[in-house]
PASEBA-1860 file (N, C-alpha, C; in nm, 3 decimals):
! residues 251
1> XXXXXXXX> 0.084/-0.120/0.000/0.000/0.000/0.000/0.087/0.124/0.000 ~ 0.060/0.226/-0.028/0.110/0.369/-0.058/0.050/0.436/-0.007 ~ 0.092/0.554/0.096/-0.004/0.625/0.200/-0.024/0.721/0.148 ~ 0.049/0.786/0.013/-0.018/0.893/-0.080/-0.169/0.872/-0.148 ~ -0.156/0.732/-0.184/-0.290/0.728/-0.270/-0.407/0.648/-0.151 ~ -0.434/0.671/-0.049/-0.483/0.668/0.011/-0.582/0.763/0.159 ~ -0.735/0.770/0.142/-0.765/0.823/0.208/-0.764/0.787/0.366 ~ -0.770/0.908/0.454/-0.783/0.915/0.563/-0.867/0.796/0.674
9> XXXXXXXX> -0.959/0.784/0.618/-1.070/0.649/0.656/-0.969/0.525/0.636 ~ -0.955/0.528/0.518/-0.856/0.352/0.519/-0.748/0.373/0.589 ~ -0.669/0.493/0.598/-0.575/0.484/0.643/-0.583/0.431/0.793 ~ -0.683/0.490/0.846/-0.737/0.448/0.984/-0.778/0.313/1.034 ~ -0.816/0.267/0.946/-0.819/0.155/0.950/-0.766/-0.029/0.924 ~ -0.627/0.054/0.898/-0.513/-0.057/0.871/-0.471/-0.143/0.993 ~ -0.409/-0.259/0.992/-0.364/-0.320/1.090/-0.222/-0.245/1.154 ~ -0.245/-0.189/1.240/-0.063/-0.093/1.272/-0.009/-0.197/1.309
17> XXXXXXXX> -0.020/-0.326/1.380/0.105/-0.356/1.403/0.125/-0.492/1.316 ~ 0.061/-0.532/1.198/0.085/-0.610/1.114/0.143/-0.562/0.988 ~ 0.209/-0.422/0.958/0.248/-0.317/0.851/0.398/-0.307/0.906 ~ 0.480/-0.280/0.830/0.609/-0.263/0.810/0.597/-0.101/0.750 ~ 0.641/0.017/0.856/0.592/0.131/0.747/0.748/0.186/0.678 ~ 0.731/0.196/0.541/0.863/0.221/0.473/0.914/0.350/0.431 ~ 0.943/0.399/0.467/1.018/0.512/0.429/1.123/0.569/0.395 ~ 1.108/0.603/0.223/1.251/0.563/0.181/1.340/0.725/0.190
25> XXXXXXXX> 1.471/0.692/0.207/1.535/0.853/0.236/1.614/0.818/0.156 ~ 1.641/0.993/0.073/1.756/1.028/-0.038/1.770/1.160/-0.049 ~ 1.819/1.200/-0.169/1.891/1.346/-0.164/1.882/1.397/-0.318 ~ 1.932/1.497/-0.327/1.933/1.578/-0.454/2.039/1.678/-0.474 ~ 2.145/1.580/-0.505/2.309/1.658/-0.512/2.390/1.592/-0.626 ~ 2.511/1.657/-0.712/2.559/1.652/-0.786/2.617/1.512/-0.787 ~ 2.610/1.445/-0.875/2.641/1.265/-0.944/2.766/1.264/-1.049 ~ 2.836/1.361/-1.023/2.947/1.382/-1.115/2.897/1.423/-1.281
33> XXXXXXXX> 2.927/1.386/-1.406/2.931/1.439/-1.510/2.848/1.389/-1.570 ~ 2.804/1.299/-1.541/2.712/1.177/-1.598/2.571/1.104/-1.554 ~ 2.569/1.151/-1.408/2.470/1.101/-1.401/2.347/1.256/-1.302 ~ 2.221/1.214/-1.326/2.145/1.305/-1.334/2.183/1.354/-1.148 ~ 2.124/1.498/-1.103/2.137/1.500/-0.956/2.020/1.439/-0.870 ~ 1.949/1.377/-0.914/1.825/1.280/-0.866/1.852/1.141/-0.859 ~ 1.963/1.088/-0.853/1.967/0.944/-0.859/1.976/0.907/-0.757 ~ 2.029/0.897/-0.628/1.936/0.856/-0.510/1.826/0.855/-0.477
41> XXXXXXXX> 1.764/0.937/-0.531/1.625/0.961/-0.492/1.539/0.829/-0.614 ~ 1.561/0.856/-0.725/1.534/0.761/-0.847/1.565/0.629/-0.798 ~ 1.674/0.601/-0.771/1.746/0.487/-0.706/1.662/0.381/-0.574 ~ 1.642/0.464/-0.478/1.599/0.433/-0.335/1.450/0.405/-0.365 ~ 1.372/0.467/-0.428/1.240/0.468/-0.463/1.197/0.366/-0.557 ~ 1.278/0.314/-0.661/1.289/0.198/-0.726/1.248/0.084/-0.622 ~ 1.354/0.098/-0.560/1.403/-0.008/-0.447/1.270/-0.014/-0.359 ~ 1.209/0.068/-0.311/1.115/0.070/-0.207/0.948/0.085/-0.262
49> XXXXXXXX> 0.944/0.084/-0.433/0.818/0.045/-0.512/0.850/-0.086/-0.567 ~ 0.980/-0.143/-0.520/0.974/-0.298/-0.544/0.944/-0.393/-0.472 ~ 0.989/-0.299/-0.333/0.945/-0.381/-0.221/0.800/-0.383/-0.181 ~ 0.721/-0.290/-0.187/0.585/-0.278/-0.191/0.459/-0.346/-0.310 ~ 0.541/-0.382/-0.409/0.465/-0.431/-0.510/0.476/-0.598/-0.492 ~ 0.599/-0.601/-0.413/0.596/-0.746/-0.378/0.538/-0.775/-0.239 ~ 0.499/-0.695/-0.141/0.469/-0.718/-0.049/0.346/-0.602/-0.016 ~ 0.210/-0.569/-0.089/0.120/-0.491/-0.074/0.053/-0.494/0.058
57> XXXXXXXX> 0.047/-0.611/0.069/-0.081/-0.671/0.232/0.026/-0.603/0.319 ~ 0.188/-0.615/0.354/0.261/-0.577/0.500/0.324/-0.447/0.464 ~ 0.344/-0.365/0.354/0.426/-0.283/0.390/0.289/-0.144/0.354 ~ 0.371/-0.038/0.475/0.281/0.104/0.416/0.402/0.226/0.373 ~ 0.392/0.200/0.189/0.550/0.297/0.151/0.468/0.439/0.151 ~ 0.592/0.487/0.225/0.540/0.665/0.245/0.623/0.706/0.107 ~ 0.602/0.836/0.056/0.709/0.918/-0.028/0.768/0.929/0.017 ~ 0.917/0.886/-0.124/1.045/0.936/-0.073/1.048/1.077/-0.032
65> XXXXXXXX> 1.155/1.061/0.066/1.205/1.226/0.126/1.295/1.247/0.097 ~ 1.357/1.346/-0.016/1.449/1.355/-0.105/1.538/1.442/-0.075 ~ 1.543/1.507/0.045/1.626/1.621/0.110/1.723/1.550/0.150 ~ 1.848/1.566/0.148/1.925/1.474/0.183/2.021/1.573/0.313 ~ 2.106/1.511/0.398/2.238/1.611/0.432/2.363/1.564/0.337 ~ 2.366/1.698/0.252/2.470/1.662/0.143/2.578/1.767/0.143 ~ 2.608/1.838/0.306/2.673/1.939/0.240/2.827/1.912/0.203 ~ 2.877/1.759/0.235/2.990/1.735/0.143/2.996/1.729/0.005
73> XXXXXXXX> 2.893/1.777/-0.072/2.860/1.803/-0.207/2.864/1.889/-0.250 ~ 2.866/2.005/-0.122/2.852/2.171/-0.168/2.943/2.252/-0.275 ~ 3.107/2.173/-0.255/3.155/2.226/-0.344/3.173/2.214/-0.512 ~ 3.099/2.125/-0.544/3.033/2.093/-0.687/2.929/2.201/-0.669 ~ 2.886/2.242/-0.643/2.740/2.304/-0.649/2.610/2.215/-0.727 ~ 2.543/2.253/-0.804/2.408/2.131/-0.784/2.392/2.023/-0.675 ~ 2.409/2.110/-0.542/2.322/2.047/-0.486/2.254/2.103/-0.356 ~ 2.152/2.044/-0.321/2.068/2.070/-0.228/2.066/1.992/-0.088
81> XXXXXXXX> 1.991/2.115/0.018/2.100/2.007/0.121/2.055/2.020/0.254 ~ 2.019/1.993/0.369/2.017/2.043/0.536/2.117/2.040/0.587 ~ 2.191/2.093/0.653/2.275/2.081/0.793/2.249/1.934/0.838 ~ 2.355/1.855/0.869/2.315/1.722/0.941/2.257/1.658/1.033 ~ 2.288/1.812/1.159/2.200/1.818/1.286/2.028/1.823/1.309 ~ 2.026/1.923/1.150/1.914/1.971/1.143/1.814/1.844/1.053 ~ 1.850/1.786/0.969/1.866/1.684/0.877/1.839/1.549/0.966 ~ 1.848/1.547/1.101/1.839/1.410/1.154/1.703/1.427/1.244
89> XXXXXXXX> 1.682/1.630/1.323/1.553/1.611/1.361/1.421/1.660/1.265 ~ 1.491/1.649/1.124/1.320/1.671/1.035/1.306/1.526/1.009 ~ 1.383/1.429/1.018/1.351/1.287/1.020/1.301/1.212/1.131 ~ 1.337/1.251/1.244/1.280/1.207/1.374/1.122/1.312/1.348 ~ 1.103/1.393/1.328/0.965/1.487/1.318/0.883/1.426/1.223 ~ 0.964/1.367/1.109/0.865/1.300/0.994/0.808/1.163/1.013 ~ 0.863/1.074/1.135/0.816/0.959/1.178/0.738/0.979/1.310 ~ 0.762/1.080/1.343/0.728/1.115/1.503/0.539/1.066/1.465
97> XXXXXXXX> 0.464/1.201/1.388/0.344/1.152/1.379/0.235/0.966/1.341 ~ 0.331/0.914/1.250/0.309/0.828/1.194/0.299/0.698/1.384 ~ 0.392/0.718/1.448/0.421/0.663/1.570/0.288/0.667/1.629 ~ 0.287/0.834/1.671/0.184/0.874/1.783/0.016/0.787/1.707 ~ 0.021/0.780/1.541/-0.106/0.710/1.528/-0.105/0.560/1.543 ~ -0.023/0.498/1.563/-0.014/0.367/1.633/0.065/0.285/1.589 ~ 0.141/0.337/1.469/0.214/0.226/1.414/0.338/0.193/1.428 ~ 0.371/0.038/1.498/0.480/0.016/1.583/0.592/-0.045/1.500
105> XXXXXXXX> 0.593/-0.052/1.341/0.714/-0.108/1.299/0.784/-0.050/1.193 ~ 0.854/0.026/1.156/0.950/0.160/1.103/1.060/0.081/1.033 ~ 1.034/0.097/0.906/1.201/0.072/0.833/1.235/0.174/0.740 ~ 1.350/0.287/0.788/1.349/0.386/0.743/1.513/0.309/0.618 ~ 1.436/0.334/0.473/1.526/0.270/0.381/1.619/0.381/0.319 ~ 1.725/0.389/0.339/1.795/0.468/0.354/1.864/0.494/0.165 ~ 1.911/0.589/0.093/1.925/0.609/-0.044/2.059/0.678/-0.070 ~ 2.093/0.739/0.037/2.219/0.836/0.031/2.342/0.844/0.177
113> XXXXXXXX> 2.456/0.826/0.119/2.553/0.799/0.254/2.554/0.935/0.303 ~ 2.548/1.023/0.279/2.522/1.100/0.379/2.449/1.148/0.501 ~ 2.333/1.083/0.484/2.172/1.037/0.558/2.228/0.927/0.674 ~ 2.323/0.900/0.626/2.355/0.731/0.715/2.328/0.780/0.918 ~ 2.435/0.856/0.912/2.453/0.914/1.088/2.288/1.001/1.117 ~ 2.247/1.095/1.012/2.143/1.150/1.060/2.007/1.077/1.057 ~ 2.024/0.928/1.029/1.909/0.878/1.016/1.936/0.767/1.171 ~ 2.018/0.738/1.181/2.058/0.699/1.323/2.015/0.763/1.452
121> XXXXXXXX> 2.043/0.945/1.424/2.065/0.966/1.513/1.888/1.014/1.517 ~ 1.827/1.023/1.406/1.665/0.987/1.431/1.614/0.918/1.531 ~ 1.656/0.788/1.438/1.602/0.670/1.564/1.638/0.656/1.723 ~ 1.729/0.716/1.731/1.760/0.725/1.860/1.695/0.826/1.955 ~ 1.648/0.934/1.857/1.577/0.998/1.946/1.423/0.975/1.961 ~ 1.422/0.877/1.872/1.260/0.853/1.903/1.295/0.739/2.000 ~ 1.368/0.655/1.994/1.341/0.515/2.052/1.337/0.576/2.240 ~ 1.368/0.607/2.284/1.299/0.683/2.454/1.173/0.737/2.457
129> XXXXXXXX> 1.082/0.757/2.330/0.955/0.816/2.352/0.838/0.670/2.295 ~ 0.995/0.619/2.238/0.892/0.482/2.169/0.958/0.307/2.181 ~ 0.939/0.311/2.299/1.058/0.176/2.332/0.956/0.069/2.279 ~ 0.827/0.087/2.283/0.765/-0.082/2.257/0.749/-0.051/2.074 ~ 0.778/0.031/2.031/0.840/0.029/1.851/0.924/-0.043/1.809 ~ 0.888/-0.098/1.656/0.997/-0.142/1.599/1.122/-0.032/1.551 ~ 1.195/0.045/1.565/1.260/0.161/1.466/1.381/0.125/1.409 ~ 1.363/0.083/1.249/1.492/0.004/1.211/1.523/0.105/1.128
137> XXXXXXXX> 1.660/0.091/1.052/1.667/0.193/0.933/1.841/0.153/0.866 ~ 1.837/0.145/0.777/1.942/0.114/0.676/1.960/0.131/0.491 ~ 2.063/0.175/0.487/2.106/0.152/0.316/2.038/0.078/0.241 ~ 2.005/0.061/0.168/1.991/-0.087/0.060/2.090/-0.116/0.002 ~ 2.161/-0.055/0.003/2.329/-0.166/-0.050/2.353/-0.205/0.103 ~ 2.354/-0.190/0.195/2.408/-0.254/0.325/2.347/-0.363/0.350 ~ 2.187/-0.374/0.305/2.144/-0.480/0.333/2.187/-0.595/0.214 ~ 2.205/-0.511/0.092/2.185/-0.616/-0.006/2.349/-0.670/-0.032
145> XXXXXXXX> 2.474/-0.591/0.073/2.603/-0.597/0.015/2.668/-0.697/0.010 ~ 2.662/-0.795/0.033/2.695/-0.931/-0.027/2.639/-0.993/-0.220 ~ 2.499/-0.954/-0.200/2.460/-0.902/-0.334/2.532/-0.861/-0.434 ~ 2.539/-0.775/-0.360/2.574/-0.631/-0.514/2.743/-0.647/-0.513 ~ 2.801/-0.687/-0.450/2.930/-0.727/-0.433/2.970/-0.852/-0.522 ~ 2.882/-0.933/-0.509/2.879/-1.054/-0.649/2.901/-0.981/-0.755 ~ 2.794/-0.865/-0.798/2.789/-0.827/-0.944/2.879/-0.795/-0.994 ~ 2.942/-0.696/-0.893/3.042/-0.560/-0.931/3.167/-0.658/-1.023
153> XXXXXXXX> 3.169/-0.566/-1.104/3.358/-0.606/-1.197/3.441/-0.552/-1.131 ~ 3.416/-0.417/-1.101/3.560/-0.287/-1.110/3.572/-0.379/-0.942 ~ 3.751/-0.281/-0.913/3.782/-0.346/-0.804/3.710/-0.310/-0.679 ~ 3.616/-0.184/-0.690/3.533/-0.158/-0.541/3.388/-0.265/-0.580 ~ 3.447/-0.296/-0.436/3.335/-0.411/-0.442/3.197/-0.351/-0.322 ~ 3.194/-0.210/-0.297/3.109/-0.139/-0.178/3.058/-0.013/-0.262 ~ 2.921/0.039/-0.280/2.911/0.129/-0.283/2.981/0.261/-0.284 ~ 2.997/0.335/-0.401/3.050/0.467/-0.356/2.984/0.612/-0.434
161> XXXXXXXX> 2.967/0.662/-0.531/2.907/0.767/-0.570/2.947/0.803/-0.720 ~ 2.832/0.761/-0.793/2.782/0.804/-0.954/2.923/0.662/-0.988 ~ 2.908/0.538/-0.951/2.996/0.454/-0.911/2.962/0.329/-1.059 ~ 3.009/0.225/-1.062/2.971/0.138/-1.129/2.831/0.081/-1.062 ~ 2.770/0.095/-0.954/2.690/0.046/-0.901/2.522/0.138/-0.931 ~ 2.583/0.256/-0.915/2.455/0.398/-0.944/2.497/0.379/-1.069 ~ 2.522/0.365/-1.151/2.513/0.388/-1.280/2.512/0.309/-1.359 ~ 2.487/0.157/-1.282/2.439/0.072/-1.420/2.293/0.083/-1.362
169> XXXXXXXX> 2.236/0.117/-1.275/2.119/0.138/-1.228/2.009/0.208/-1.238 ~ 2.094/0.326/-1.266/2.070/0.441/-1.351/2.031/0.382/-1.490 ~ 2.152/0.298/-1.559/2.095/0.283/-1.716/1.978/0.197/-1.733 ~ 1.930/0.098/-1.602/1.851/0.055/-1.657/1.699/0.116/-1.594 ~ 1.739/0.218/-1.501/1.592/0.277/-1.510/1.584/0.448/-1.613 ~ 1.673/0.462/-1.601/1.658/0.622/-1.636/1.772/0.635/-1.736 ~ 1.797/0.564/-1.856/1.893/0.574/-1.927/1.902/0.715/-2.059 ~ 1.792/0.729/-2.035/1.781/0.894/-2.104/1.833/1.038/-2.022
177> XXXXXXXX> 1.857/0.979/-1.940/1.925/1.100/-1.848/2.098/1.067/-1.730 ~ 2.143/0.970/-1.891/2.266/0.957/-1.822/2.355/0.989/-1.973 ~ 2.461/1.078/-1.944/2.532/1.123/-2.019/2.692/1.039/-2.056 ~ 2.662/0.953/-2.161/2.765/0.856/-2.131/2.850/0.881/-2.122 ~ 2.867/1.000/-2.249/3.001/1.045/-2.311/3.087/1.123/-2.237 ~ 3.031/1.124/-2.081/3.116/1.168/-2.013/3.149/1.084/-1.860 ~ 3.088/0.958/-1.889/3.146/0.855/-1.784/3.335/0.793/-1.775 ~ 3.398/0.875/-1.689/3.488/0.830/-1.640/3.503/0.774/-1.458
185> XXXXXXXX> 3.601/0.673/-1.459/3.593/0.624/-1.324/3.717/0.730/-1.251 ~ 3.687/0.761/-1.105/3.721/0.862/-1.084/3.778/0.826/-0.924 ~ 3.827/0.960/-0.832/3.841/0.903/-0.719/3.980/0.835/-0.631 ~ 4.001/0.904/-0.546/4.166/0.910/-0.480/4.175/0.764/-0.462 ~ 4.274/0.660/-0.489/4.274/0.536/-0.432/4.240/0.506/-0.278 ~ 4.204/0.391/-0.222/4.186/0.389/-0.115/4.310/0.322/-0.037 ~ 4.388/0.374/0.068/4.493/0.307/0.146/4.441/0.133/0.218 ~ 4.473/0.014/0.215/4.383/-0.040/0.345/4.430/-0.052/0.469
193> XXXXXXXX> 4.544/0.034/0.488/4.561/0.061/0.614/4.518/0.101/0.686 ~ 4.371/0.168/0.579/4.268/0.313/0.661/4.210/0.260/0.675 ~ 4.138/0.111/0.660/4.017/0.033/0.653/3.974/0.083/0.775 ~ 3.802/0.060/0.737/3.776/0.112/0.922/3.766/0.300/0.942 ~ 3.831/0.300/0.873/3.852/0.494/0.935/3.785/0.582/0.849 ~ 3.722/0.630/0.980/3.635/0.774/0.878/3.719/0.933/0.902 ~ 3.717/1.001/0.771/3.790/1.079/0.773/3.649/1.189/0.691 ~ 3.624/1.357/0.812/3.564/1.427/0.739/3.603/1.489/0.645
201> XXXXXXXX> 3.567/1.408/0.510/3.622/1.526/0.355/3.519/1.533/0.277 ~ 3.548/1.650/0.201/3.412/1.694/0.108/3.466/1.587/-0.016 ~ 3.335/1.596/-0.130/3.401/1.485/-0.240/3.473/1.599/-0.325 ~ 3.514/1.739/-0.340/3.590/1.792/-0.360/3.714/1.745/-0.363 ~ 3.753/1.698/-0.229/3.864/1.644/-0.134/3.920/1.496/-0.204 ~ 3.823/1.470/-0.256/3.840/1.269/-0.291/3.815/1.293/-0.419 ~ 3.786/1.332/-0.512/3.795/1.343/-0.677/3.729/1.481/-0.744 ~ 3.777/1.454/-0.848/3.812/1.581/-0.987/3.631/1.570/-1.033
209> XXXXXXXX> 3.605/1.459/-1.034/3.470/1.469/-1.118/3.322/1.455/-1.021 ~ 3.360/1.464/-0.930/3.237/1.435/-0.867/3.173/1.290/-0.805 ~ 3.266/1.181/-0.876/3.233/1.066/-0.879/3.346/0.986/-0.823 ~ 3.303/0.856/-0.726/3.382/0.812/-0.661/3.360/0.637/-0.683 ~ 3.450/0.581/-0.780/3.416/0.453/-0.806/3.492/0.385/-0.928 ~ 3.397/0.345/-1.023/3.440/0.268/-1.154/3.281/0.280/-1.243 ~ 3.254/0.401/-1.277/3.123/0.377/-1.322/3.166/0.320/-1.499 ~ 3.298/0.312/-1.557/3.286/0.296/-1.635/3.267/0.123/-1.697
217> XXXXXXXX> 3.250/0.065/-1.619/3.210/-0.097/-1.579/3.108/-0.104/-1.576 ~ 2.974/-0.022/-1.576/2.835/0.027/-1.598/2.776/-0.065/-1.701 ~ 2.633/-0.094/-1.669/2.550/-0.175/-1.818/2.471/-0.178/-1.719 ~ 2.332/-0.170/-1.802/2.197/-0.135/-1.774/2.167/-0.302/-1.732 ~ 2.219/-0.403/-1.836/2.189/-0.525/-1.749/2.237/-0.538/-1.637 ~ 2.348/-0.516/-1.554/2.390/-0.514/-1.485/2.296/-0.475/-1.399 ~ 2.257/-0.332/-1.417/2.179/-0.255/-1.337/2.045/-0.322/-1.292 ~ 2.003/-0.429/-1.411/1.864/-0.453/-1.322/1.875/-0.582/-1.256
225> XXXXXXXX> 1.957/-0.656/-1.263/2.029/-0.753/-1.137/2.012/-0.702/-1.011 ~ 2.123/-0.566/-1.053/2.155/-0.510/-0.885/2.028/-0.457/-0.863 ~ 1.964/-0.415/-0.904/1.785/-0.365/-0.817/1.735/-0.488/-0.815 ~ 1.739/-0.610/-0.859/1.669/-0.687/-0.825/1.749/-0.756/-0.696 ~ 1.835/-0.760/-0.692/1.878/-0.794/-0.552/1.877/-0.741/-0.453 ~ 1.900/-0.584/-0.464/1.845/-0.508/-0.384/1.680/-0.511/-0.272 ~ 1.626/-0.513/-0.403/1.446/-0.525/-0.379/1.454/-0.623/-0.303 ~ 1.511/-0.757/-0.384/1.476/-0.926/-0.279/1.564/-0.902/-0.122
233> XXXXXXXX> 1.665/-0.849/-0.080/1.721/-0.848/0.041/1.617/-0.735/0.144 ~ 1.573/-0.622/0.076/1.448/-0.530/0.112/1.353/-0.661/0.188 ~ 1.256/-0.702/0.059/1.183/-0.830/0.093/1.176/-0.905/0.207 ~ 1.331/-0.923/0.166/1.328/-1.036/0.299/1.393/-1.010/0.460 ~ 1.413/-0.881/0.455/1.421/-0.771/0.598/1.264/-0.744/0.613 ~ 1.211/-0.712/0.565/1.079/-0.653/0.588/0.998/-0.766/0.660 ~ 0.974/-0.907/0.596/0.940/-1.058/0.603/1.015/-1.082/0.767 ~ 1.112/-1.071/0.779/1.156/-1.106/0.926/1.103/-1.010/1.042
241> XXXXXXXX> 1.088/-0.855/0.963/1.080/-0.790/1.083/0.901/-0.803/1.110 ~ 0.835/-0.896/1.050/0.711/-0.874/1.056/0.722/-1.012/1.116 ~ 0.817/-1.147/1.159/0.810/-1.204/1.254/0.871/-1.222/1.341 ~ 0.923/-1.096/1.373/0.982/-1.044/1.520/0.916/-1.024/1.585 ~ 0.905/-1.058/1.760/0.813/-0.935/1.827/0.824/-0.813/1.842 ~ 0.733/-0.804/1.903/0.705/-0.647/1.916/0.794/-0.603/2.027 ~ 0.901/-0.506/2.054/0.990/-0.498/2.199/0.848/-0.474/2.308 ~ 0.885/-0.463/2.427/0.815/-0.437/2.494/0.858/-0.317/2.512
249> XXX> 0.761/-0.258/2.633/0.813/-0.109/2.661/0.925/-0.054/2.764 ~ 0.964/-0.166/2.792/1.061/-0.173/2.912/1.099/-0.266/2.993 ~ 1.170/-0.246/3.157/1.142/-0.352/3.209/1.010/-0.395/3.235
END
């Protein structure tokens, strides 16, 4: 079910704690040379109208929320963006209501690494106002990364940005709005001595083009593999968390 195309009456009348409610998060920031500044958002929403078309009776998909915290993007310009702080309580505010009407199981599907910490630090602030809730929330490459790690050719075998991974994904949903002729693979090598270590840099800081990966390993077949694996690991998170219990509210 889709809580856009639905009135107020049905909405009221759903099972809250037999629903998985989905809510997919992404952004709207520069994809390097080639690919459109909507592809997280295009991307994540794929992912979370696949999971709903396969699972209509348990899941309730809200609209994507396409605001992302992207201001490590700022110095490309095209892009749009919140503060991170600010960025984690319009996400705790955007589930807050959905809660207070009764519904106890939350999988906030996550579209953009930048979202990663402020979607955390969401759930955390709801989970003290809502301990007998489900409040889950993750990537879809994190869930699916064993997946999508099969597919990949180039040597990153993890997600990274306007990558071989977004952009065979891209070709096979939105291939009219990817500019081939300017797909190069891009992006400072990675040390693995650093494995493990986060370091704050803008993608200024980490490549020339905007893009951080091997998108030139890209194919639209490719691409609909990786959403289909994507979708099925979605699936089958959603399927477990609907035979989990319910936490309680405390001791």
């Amino acid at each position: 079910m889709r809580f856009c195309e639905l009135t107020w009456p049905v909405l009221r009348q759903l099972p809250r704690e037999r629903l998985v409610v989905v809510a997919p998060l992404a952004a709207c920031e520069q994809h390097g040379r080639h690919l459109p500044v909507f592809t997280d958002t295009y991307l994540v929403t794929a992912v979370a109208e696949g999971v709903e078309s396969r699972l209509p009776d348990k899941v309730l998909l809200l609209p994507t929320f396409w605001l992302g915290a992207s201001h490590h993007h700022l110095p490309f310009g095209a892009t749009l963006s919140l503060e991170a702080a600010f960025h984690a309580q319009v996400l705790a505010e955007l589930l807050r209501p959905l809660l207070d009407d009764g519904y106890r199981r939350i999988l906030a599907l996550n579209g953009h690494g930048g979202n990663i910490d402020t979607m955390h630090i969401a759930l955390r602030r709801l989970h003290p106002q809502y301990p007998h809730c489900q409040l889950t929330g993750a990537s879809y490459w994190e869930l699916a990364q064993e997946e999508l790690a099969a597919l990949a050719e180039g040597p990153r075998k993890v997600m990274g940005h306007a990558c071989e991974f977004e952009t065979s994904m891209i070709l096979a949903l939105r291939p009219d709005l990817v500019r081939q002729e300017e797909i190069r693979d891009d992006g400072l090598p990675e040390d693995p001595r650093l494995r493990g270590l986060f370091t704050a840099e803008d993608m200024a800081q980490r490549t020339r083009r905007g893009v951080f990966g091997y998108p030139e390993k890209a194919s639209a077949e490719k691409g609909r593999r990786m959403l289909d694996a994507a979708i099925g690991r979605c699936v089958e998170v959603v399927e477990a968390l609907l035979a989990r219990p319910l936490p309680s509210s405390g001791l």
